[in-house]
N, CA, C and O atoms as a GROMACS GRO file, in nm:
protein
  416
    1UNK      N    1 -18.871  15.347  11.267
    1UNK     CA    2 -18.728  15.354  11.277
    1UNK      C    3 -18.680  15.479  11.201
    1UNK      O    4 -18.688  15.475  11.078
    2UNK      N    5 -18.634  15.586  11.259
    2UNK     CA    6 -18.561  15.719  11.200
    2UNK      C    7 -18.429  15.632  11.092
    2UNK      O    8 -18.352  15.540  11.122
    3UNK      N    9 -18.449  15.719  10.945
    3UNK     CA   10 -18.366  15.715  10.850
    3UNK      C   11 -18.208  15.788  10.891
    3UNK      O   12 -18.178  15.906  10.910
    4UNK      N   13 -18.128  15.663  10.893
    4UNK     CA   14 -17.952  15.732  10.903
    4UNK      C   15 -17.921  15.826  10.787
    4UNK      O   16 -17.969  15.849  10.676
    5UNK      N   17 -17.815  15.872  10.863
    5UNK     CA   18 -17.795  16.061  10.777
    5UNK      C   19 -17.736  16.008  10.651
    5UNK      O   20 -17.762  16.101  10.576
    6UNK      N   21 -17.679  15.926  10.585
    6UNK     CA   22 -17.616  15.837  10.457
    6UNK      C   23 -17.713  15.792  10.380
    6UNK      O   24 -17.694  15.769  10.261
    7UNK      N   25 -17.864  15.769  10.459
    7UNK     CA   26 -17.943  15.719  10.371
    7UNK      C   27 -17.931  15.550  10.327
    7UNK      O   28 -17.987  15.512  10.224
    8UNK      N   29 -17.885  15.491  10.380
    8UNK     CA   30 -17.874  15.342  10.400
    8UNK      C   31 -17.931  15.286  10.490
    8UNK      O   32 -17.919  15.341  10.599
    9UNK      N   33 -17.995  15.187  10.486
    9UNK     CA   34 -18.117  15.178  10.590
    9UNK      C   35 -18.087  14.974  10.552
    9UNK      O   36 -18.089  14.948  10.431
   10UNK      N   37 -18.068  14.878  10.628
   10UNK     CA   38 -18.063  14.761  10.592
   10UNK      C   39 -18.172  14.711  10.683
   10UNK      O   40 -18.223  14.767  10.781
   11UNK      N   41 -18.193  14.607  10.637
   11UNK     CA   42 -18.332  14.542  10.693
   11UNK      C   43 -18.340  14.378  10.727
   11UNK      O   44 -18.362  14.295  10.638
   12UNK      N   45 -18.320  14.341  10.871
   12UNK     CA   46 -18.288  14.150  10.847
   12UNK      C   47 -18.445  14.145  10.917
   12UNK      O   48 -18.486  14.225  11.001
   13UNK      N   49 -18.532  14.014  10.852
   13UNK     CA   50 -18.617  14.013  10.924
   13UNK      C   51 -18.609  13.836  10.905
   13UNK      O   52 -18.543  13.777  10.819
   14UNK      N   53 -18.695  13.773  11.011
   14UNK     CA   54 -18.665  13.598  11.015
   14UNK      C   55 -18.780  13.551  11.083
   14UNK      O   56 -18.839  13.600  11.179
   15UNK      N   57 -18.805  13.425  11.005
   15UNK     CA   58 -18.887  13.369  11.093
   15UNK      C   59 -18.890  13.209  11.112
   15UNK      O   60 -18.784  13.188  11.172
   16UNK      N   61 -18.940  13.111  11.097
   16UNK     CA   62 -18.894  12.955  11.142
   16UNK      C   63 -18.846  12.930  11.014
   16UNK      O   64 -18.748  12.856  10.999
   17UNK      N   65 -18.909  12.990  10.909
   17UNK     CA   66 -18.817  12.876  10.779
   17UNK      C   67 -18.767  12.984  10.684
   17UNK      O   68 -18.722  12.938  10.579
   18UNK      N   69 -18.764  13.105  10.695
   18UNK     CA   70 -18.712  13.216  10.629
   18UNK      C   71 -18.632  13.334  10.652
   18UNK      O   72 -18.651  13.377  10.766
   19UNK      N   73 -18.550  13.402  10.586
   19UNK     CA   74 -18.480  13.455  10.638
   19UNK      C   75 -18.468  13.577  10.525
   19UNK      O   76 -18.418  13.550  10.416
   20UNK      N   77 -18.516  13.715  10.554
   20UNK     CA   78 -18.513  13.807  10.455
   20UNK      C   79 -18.398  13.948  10.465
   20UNK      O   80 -18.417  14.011  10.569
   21UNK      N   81 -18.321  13.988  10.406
   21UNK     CA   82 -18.216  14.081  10.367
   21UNK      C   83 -18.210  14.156  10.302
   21UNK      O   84 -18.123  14.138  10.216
   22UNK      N   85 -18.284  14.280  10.294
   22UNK     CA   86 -18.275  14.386  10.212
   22UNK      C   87 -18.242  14.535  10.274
   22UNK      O   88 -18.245  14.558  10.395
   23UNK      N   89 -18.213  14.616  10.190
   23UNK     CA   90 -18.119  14.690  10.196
   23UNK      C   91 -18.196  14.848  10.077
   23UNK      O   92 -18.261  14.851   9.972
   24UNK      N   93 -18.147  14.940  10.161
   24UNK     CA   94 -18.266  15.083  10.092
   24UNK      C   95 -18.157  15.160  10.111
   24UNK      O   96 -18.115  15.183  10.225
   25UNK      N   97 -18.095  15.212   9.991
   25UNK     CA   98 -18.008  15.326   9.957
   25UNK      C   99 -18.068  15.440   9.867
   25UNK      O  100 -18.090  15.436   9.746
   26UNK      N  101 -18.093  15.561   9.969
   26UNK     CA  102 -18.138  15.682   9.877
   26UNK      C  103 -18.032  15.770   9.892
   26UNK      O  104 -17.946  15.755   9.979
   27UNK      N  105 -18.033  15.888   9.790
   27UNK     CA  106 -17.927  15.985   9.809
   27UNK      C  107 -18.052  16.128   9.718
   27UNK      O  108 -18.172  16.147   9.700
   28UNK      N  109 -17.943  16.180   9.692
   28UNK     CA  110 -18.002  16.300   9.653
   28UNK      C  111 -18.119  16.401   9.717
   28UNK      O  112 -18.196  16.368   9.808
   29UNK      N  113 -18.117  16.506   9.664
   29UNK     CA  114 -18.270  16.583   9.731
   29UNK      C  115 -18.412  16.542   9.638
   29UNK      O  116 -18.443  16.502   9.526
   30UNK      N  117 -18.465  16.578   9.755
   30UNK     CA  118 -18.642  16.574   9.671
   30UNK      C  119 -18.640  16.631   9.520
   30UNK      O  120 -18.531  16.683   9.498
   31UNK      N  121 -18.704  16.636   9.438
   31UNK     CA  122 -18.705  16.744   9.365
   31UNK      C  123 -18.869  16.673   9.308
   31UNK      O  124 -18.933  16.587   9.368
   32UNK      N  125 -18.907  16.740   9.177
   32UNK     CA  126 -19.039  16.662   9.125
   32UNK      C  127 -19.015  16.696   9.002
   32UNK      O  128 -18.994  16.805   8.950
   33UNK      N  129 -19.023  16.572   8.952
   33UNK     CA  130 -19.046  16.498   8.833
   33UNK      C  131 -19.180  16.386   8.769
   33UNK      O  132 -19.252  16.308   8.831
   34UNK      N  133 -19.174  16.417   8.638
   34UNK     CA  134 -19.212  16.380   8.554
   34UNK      C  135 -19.254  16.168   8.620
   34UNK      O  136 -19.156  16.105   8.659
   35UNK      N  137 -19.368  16.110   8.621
   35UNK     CA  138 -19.355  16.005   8.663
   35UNK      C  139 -19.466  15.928   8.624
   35UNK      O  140 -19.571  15.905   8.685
   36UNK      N  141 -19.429  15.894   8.518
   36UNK     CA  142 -19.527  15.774   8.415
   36UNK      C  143 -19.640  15.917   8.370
   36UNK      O  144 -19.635  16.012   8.291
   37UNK      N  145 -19.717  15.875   8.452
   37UNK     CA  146 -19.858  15.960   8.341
   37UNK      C  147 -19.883  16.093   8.450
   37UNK      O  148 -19.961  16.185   8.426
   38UNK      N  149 -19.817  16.084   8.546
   38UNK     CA  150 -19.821  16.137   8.688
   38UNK      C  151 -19.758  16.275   8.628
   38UNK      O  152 -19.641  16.241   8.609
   39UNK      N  153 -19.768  16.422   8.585
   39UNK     CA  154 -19.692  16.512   8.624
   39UNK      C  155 -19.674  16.584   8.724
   39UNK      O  156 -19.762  16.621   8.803
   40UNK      N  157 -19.511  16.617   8.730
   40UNK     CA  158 -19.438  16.656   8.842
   40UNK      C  159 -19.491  16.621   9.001
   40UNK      O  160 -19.567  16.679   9.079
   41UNK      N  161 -19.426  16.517   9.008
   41UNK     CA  162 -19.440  16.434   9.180
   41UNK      C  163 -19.348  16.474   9.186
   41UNK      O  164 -19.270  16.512   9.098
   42UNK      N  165 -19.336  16.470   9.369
   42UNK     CA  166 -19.223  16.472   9.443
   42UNK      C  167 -19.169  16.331   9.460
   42UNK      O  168 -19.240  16.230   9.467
   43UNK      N  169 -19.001  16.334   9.466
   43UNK     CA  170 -18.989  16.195   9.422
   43UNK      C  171 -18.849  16.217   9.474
   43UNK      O  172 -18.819  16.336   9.483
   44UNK      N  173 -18.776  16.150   9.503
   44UNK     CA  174 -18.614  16.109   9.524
   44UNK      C  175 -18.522  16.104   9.405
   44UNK      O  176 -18.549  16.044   9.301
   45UNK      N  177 -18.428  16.159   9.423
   45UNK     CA  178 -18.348  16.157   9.289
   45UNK      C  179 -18.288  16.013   9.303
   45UNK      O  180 -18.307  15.947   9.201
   46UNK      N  181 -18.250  15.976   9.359
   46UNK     CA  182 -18.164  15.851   9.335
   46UNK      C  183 -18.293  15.720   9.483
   46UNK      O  184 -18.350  15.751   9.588
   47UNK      N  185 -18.287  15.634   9.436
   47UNK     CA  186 -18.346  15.515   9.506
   47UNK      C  187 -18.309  15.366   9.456
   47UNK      O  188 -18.362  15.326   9.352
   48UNK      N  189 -18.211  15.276   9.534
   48UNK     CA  190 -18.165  15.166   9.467
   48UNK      C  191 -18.212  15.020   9.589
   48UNK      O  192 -18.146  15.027   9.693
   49UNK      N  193 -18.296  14.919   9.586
   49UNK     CA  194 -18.355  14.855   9.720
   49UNK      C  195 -18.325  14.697   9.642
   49UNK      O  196 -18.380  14.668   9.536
   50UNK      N  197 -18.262  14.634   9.689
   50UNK     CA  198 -18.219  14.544   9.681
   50UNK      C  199 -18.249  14.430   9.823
   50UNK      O  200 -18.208  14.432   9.939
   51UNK      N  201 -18.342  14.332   9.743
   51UNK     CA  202 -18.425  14.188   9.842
   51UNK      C  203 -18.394  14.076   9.820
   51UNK      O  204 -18.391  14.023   9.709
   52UNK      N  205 -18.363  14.014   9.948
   52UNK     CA  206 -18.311  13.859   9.903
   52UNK      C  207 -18.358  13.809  10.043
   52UNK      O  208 -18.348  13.844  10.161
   53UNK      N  209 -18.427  13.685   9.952
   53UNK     CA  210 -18.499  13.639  10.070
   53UNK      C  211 -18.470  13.433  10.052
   53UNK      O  212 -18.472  13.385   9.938
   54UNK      N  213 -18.455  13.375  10.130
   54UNK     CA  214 -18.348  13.243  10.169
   54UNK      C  215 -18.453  13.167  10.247
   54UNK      O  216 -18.454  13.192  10.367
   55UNK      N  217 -18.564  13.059  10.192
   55UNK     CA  218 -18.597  12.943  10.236
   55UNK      C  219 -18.549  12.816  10.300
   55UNK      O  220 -18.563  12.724  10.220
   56UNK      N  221 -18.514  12.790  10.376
   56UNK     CA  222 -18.467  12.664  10.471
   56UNK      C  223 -18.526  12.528  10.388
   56UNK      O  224 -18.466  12.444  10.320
   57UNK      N  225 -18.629  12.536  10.413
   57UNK     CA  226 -18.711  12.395  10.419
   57UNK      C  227 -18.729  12.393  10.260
   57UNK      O  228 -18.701  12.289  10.200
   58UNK      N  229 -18.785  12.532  10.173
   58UNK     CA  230 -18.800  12.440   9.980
   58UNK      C  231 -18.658  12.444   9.949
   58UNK      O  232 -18.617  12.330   9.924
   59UNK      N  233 -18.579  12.521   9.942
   59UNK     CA  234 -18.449  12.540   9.914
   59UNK      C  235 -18.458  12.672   9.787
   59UNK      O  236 -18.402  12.671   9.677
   60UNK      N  237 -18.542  12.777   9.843
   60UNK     CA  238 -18.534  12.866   9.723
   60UNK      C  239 -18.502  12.985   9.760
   60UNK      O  240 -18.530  13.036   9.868
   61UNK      N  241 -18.433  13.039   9.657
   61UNK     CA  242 -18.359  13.182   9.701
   61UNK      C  243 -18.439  13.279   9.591
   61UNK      O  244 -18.468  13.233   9.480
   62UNK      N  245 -18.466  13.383   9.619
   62UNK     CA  246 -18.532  13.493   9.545
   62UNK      C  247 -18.416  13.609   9.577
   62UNK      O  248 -18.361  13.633   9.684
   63UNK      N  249 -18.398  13.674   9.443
   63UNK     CA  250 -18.356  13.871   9.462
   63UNK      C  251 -18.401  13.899   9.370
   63UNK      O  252 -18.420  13.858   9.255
   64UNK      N  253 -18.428  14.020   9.465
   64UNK     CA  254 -18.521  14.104   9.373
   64UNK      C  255 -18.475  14.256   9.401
   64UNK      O  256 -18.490  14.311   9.510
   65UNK      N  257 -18.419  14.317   9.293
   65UNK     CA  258 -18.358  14.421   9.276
   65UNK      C  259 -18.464  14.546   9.181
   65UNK      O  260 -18.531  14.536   9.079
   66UNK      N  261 -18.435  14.661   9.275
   66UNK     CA  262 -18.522  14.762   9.194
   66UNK      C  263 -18.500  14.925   9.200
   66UNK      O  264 -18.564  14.999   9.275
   67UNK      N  265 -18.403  14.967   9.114
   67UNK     CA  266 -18.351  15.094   9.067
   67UNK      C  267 -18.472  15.222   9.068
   67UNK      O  268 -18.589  15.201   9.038
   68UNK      N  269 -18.420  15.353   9.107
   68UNK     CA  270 -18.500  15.423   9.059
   68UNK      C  271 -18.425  15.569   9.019
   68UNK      O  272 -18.375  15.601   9.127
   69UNK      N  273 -18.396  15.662   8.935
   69UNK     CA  274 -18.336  15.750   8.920
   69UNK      C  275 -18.398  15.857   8.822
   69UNK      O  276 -18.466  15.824   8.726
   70UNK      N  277 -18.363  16.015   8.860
   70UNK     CA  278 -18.452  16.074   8.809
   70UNK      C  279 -18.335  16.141   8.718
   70UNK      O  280 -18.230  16.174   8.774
   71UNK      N  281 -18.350  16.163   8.569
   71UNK     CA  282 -18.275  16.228   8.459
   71UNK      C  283 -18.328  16.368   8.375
   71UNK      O  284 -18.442  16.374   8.328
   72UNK      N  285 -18.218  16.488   8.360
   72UNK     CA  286 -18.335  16.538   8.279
   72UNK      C  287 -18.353  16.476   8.141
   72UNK      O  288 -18.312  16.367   8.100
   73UNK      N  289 -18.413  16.556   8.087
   73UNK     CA  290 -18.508  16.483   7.955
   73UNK      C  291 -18.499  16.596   7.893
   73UNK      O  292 -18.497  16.699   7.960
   74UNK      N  293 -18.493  16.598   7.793
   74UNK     CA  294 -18.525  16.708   7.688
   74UNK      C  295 -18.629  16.650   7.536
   74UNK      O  296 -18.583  16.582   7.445
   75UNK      N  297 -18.754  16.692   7.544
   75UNK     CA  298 -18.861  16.655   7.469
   75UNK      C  299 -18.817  16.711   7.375
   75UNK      O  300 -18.747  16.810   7.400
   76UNK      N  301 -18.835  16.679   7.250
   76UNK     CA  302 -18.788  16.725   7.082
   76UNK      C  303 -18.879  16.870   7.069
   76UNK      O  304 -18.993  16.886   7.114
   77UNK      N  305 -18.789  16.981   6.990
   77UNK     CA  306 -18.850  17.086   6.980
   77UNK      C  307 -18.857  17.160   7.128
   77UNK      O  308 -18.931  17.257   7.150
   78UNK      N  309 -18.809  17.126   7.184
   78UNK     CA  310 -18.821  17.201   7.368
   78UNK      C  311 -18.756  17.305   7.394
   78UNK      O  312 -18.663  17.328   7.317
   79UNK      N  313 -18.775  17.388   7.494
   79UNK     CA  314 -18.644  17.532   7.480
   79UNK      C  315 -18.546  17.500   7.603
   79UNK      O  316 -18.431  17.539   7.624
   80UNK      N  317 -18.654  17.394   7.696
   80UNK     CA  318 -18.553  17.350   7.867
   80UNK      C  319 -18.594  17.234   7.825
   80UNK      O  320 -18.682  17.204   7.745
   81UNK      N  321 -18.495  17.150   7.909
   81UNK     CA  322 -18.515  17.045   7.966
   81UNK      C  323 -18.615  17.002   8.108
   81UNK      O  324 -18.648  17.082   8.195
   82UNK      N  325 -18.651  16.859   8.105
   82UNK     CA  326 -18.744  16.848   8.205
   82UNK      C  327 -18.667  16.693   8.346
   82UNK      O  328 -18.563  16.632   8.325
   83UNK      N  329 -18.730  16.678   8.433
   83UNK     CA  330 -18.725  16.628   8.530
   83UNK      C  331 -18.743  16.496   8.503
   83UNK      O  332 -18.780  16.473   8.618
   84UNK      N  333 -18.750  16.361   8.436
   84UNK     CA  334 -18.811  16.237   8.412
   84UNK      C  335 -18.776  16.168   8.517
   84UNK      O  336 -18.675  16.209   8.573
   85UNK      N  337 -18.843  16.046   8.577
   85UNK     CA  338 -18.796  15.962   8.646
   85UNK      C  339 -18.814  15.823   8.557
   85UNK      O  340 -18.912  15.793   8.489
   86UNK      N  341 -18.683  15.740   8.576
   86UNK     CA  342 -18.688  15.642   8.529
   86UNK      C  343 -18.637  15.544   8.590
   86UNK      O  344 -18.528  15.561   8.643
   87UNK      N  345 -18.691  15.438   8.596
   87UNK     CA  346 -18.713  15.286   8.708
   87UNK      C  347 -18.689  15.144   8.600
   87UNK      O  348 -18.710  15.127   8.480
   88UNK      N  349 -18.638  15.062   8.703
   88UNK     CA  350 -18.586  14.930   8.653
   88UNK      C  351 -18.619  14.816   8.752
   88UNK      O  352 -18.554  14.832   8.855
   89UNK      N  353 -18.694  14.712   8.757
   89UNK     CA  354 -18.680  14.608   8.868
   89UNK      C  355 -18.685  14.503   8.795
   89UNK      O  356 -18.762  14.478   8.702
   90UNK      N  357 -18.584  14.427   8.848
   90UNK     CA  358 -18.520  14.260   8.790
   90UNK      C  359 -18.550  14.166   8.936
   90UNK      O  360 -18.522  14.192   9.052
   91UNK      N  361 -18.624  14.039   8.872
   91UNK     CA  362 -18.609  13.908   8.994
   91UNK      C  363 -18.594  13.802   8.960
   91UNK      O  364 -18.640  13.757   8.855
   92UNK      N  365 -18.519  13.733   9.046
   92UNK     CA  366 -18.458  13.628   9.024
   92UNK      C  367 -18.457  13.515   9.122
   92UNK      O  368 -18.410  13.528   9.235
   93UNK      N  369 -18.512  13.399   9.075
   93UNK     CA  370 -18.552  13.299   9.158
   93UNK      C  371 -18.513  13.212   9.118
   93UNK      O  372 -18.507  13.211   8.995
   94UNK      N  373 -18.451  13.057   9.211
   94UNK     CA  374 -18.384  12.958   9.204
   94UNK      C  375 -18.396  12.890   9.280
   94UNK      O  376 -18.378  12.940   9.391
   95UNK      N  377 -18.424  12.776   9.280
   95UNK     CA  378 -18.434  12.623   9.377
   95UNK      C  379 -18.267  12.620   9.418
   95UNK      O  380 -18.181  12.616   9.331
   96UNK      N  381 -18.239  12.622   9.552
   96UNK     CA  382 -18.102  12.540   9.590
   96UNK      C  383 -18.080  12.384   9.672
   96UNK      O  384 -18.089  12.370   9.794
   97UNK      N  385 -18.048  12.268   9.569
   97UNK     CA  386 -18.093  12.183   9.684
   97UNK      C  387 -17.983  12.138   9.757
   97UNK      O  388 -17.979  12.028   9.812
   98UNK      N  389 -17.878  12.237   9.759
   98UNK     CA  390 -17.789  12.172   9.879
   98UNK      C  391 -17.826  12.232  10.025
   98UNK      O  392 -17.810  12.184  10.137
   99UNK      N  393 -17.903  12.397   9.966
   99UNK     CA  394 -17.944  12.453  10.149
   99UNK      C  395 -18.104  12.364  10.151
   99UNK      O  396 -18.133  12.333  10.266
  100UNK      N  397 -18.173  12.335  10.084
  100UNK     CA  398 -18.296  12.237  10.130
  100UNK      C  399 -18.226  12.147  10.216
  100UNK      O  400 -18.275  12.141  10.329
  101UNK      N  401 -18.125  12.076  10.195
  101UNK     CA  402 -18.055  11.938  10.244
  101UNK      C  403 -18.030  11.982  10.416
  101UNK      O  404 -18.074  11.937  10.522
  102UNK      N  405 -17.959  12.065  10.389
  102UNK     CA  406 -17.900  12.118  10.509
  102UNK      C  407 -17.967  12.198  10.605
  102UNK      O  408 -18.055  12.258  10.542
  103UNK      N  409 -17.972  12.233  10.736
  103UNK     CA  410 -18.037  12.305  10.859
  103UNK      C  411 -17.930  12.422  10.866
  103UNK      O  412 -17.816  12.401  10.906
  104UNK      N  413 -17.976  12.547  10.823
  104UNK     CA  414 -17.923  12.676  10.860
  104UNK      C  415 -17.932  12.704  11.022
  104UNK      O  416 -17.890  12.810  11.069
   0.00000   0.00000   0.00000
């Protein structure tokens, strides 16, 4: 599937007892940065992907959210600044038993 010119890309996928919703927002240009032990990758300046996925039959809901953004950095004693990328992912899971009860 070709990426829209905004860079928003949403995603429904389903199947008999599940139902998944996520969503891929990039912006910025390429550039390369600094990435864990990795120096200078090519990498996306901005990347934010947000998943939520909805069980029928246990009654459990999962999101799972995961940031990515690249900052410069300036190392102590340095004359420039550098490229870092820095990342965040949070999940979150929960039994619901009123959608177990019920037929979506």
């Amino acid at each position: 599937m070709p990426q829209p010119a905004n860079g928003d890309l949403i995603d429904f996928t389903t199947s008999e007892d599940d139902l998944w919703i996520s969503k891929l927002l990039q912006s910025g240009p390429m550039v390369f940065a600094v990435n864990g032990d990795d120096p200078y990758v090519e990498t996306l300046t901005n990347a934010h992907e947000i998943s939520i996925r909805l069980n029928r039959v246990s009654g459990r809901v999962q999101v799972d959210w995961h940031w990515h953004e690249v900052r410069n950095y300036s190392p102590l004693c340095a004359i420039r600044s550098i490229k870092k990328c820095y990342s965040d992912r949070e999940l979150f899971t929960a039994d619901c038993d009123v959608m177990r009860l019920r037929l979506f």
